[in-house]
C-alpha positions as CSV (number, residue, x, y, z in Angstrom):
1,X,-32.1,8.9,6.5
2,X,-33.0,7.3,9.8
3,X,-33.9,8.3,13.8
4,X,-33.8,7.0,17.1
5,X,-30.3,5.6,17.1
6,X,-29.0,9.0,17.0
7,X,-29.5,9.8,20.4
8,X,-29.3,13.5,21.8
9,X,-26.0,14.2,20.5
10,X,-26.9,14.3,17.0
11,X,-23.6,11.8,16.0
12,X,-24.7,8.1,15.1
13,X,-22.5,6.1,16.1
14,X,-20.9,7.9,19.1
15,X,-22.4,5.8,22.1
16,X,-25.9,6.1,20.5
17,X,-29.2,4.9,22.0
18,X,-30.7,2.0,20.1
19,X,-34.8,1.9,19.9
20,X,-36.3,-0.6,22.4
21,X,-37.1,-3.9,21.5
22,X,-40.3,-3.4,22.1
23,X,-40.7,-0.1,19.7
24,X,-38.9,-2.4,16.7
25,X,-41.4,-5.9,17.4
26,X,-44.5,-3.8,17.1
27,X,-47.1,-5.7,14.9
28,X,-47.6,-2.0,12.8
29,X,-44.0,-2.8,11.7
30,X,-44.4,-5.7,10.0
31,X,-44.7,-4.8,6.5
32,X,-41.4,-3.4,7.4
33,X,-39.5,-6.0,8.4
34,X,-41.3,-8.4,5.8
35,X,-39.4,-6.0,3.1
36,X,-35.8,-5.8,5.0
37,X,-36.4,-9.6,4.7
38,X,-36.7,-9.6,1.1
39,X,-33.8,-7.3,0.4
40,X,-31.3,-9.2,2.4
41,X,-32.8,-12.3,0.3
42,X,-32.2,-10.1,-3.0
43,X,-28.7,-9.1,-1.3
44,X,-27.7,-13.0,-1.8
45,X,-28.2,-12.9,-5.6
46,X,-25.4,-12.4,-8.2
47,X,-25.9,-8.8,-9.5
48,X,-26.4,-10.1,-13.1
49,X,-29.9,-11.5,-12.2
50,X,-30.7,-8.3,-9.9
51,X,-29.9,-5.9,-13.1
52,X,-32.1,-8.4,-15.5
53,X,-34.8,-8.2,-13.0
54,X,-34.5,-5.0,-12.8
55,X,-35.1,-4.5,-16.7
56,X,-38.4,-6.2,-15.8
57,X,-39.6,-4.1,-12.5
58,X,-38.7,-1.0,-14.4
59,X,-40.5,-1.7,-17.5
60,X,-43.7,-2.6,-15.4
61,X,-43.2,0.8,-13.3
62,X,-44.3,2.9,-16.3
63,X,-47.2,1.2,-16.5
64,X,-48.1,0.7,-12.7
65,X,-46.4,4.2,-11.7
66,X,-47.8,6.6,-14.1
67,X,-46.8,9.5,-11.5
68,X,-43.0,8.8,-11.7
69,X,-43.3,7.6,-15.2
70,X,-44.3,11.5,-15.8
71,X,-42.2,13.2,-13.1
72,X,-39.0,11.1,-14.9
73,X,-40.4,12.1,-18.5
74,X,-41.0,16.2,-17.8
75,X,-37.7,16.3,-15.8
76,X,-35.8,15.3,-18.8
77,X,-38.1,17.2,-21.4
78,X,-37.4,20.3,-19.2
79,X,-33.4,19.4,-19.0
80,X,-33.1,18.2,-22.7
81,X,-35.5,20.2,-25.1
82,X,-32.8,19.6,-27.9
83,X,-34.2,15.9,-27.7
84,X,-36.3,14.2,-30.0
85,X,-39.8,12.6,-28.2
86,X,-38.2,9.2,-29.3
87,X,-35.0,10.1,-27.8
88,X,-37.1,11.2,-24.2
89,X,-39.3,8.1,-24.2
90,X,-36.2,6.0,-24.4
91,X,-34.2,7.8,-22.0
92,X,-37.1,7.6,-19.5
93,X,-37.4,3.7,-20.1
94,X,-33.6,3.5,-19.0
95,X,-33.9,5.6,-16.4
96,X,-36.8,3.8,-14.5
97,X,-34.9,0.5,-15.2
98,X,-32.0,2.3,-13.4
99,X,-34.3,3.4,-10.5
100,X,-36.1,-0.5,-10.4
101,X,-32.2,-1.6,-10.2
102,X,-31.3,0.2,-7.6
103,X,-34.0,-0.7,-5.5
104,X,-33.1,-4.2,-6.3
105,X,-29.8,-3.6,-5.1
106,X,-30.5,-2.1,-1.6
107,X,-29.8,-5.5,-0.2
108,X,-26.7,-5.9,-1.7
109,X,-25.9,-2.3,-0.6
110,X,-26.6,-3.1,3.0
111,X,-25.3,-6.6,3.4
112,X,-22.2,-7.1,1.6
113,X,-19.1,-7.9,2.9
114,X,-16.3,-5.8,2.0
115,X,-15.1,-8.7,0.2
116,X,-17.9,-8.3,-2.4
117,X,-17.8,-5.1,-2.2
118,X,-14.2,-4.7,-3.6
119,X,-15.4,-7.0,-6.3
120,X,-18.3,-5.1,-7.8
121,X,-16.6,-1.3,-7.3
122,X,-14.6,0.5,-10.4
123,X,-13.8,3.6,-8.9
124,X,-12.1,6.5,-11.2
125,X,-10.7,9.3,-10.2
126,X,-9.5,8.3,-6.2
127,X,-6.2,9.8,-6.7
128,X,-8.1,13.0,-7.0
129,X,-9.6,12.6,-2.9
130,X,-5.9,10.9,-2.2
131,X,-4.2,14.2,-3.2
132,X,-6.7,16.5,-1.5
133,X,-6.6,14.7,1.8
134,X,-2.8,15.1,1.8
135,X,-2.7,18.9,1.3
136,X,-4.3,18.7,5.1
137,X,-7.4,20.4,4.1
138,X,-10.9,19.3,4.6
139,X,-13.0,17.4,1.9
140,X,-16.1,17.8,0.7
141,X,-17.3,14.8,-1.3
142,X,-20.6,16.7,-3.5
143,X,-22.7,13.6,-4.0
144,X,-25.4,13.9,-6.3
145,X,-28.7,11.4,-6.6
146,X,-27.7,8.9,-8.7
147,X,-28.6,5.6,-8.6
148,X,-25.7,4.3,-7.2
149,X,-25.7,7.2,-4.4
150,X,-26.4,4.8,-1.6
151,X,-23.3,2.4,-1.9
152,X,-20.7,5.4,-2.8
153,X,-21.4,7.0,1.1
154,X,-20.8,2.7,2.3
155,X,-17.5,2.0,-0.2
156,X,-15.7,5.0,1.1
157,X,-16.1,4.6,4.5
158,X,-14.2,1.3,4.0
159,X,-10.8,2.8,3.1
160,X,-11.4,6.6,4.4
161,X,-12.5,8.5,7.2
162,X,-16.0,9.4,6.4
163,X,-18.9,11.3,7.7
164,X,-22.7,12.4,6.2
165,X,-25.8,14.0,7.2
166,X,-28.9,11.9,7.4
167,X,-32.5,12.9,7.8
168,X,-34.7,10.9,10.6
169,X,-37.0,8.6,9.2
170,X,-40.6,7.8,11.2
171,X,-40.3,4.4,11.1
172,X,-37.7,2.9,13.7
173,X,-37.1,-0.4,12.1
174,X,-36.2,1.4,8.7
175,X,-34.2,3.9,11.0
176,X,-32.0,1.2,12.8
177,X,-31.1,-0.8,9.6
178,X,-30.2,1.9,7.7
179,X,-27.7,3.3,10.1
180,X,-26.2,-0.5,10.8
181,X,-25.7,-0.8,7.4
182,X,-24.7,2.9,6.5
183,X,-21.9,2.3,9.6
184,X,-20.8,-1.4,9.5
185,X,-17.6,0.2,8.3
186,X,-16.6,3.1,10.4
187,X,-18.7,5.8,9.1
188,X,-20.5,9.0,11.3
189,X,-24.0,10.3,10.6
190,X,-24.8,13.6,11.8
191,X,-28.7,14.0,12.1
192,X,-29.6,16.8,9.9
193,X,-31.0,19.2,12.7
194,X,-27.6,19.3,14.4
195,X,-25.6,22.3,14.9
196,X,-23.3,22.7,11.9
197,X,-20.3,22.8,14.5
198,X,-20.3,18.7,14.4
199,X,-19.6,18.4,10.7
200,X,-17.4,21.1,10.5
201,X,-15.0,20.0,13.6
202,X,-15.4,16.5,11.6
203,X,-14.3,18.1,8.4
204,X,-11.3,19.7,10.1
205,X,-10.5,17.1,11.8
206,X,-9.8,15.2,8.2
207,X,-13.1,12.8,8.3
208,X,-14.1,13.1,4.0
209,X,-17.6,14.7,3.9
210,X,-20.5,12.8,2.0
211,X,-22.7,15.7,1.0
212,X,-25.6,15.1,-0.8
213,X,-26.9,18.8,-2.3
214,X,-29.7,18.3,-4.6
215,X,-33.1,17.5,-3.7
216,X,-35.8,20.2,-3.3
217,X,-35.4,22.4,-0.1
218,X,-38.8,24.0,-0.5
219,X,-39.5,27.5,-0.5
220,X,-38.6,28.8,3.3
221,X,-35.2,27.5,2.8
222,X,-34.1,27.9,-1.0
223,X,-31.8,30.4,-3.4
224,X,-33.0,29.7,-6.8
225,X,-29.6,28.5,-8.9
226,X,-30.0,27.7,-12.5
227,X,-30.2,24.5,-12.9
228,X,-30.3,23.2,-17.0
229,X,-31.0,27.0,-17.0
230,X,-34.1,26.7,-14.9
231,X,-34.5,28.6,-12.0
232,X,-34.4,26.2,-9.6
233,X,-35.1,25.8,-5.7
234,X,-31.0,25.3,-3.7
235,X,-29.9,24.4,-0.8
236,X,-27.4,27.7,-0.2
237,X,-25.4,25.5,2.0
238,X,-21.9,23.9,0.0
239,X,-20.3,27.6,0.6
240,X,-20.4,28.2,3.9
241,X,-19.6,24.2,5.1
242,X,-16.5,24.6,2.7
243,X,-15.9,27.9,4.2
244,X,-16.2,27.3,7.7
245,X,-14.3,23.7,6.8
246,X,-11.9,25.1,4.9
247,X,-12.5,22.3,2.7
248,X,-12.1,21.5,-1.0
249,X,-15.3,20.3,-2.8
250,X,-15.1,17.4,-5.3
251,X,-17.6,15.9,-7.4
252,X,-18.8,12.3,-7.0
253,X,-20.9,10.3,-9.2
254,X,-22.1,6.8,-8.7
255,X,-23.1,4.4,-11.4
256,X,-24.8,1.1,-12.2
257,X,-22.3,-0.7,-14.7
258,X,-24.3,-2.6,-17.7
259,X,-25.1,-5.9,-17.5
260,X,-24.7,-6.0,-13.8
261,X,-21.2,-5.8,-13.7
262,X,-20.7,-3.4,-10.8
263,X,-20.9,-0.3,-10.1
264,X,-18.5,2.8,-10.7
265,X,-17.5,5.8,-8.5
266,X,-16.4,8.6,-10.4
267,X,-14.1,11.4,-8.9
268,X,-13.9,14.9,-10.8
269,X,-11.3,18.2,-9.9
270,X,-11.6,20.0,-7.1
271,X,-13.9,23.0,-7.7
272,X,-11.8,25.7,-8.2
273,X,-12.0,29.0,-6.4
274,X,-14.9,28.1,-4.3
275,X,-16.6,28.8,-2.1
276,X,-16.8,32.5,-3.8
277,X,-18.6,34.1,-0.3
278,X,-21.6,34.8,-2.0
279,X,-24.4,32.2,-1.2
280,X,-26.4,32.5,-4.9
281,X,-23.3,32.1,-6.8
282,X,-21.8,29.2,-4.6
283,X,-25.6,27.6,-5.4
284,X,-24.8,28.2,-9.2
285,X,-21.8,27.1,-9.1
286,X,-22.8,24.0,-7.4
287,X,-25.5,23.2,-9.6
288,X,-23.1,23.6,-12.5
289,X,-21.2,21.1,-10.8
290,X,-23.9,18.4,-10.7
291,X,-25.3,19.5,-14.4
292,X,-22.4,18.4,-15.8
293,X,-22.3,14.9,-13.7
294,X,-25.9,14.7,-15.2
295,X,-24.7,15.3,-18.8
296,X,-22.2,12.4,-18.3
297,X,-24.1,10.2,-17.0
298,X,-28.3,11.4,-18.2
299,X,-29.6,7.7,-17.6
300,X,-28.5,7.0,-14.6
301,X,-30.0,10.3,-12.4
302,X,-32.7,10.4,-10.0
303,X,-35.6,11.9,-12.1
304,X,-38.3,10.5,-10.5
305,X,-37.9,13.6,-7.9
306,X,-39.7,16.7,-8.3
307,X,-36.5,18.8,-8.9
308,X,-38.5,21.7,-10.1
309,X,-41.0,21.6,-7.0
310,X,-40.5,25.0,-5.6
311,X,-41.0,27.7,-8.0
312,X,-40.2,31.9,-8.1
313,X,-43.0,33.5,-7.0
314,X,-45.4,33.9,-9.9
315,X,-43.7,31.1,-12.0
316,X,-46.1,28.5,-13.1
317,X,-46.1,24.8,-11.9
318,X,-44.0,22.6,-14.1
319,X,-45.4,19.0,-13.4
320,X,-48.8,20.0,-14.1
């Protein structure tokens, strides 16, 4: 996620500094805003024809991607070796249809009103965050990549209290839209680099948590937590926020409905008796957590991310 507007502080949002004009006109920027201007053109198009387009962008990725078309297709070898090579190369045609999709729907992520966005979000499972937020505790909302990842963090922060972490990006233009449209409703994003303090005190002071836990940390950083029963590269972090927070953890999974219907948020139980207070098995237990999202929902997951980047020492390279 994006930069400059966070200002010193680390909290966008909070009296931030906005890039100068200057910085977001320069000409090295305009393929930038050239694609913003395209999304917010896509973001005026009934989701029925974004989802039908996306069948088309998708299939053309596995031809004019070949790198993601094989990142997607040994991800889910590695994750379902009970599958059938028919089976994988269908799964890995929906999924890149699902990834086309939601960069279709970016737009629509980051313009809608909340009108529209009432209208296109099922959302299963609230009473779930309803009843944890009323024992007092914090919350932890464990958000993995799906394709619908994006509007889940915007939905919530129209009827709760919400805060995330976001990662700078390099380009200011990117950075300045993204945080606009991340925030239009009342949600705080804590620069990733900040002291932990911030998103605890925001935790404990009742703001819902929109934690995002499973992308590659790389190997300075990482506990390796089976993962499909690989041995895979963690961020050993979910423990000690919940800790420090005293916050419950609940699942979250985001969906593209069929047909362009909508999307769906799905809320599981709280994990139960965690954190444990011992980093590797909070990882596992975590990575359990989002397993069985995945299993629900195989199609609609990020493969197109090297999961399996980082390795044990000595362990051989699995995209090779």
């Amino acid at each position: 996620m994006p930069s400059s507007l966070s200002g010193r502080s680390g909290l966008a949002g909070c009296g931030e500094m906005k890039p100068p004009l200057l910085q977001l006109c320069n000409p090295r920027y305009l393929p930038t805003w050239i694609g913003l201007g395209v999304l917010r053109l896509l973001s005026l198009l009934p989701l029925p024809v974004l989802y039908r387009t996306g069948t088309v962008l998708g299939d053309l990725m596995q031809k004019t991607i070949p790198s993601r078309h094989h990142i997607a297709e040994r991800n889910i070898r590695l994750c379902f070796p009970e599958k059938s090579s028919a089976d994988v190369t269908a799964m890995v045609r929906e999924n890149l249809r699902n990834t086309a999709r939601m960069f279709l729907y970016t737009g629509f992520f980051w313009w809608a009103s909340r009108a529209r966005l009432d209208q296109a979000i099922r959302v299963s499972g609230s009473e779930v965050l309803d009843e944890a937020l009323r024992d007092g505790r914090g919350v932890i909302i464990l958000a993995p990549h799906f394709v619908g990842l994006e509007l889940g963090g915007i939905y919530l922060s129209t009827g709760y209290q919400g805060v995330s972490v976001y990662q700078r990006s390099r380009n200011p233009v990117l950075d300045f839209f993204m945080l606009k449209s991340r925030q239009r409703f009342g949600a705080k994003l804590i620069e990733r680099k900040s002291d932990m303090k911030r998103l605890v005190r925001a935790i404990r002071q009742g703001q819902s948590c929109y934690y995002l836990p499973d992308q590659d940390p790389g190997p300075r950083r990482a506990v390796f937590a089976p993962f499909f029963g690989i041995p895979t590269a963690t961020w050993p972090v979910l423990g000690r926020l919940a800790r420090l927070a005293r916050a419950q953890v609940i699942p979250c999974t985001t969906c593209i409905l069929a047909d362009g219907k909508g999307l769906e948020m799905v809320f599981d139980p709280p994990l139960a008796d965690f954190p444990t207070g011992n980093p590797a098995e909070d990882a596992a237990r975590m990575n359990r957590a989002v397993e069985s999202c995945v299993r629900r929902f195989p199609l609609q997951y990020f493969w197109v991310h090297k999961r399996f980047k980082t390795r044990p020492s000595g362990s051989p390279d699995l995209y090779t």
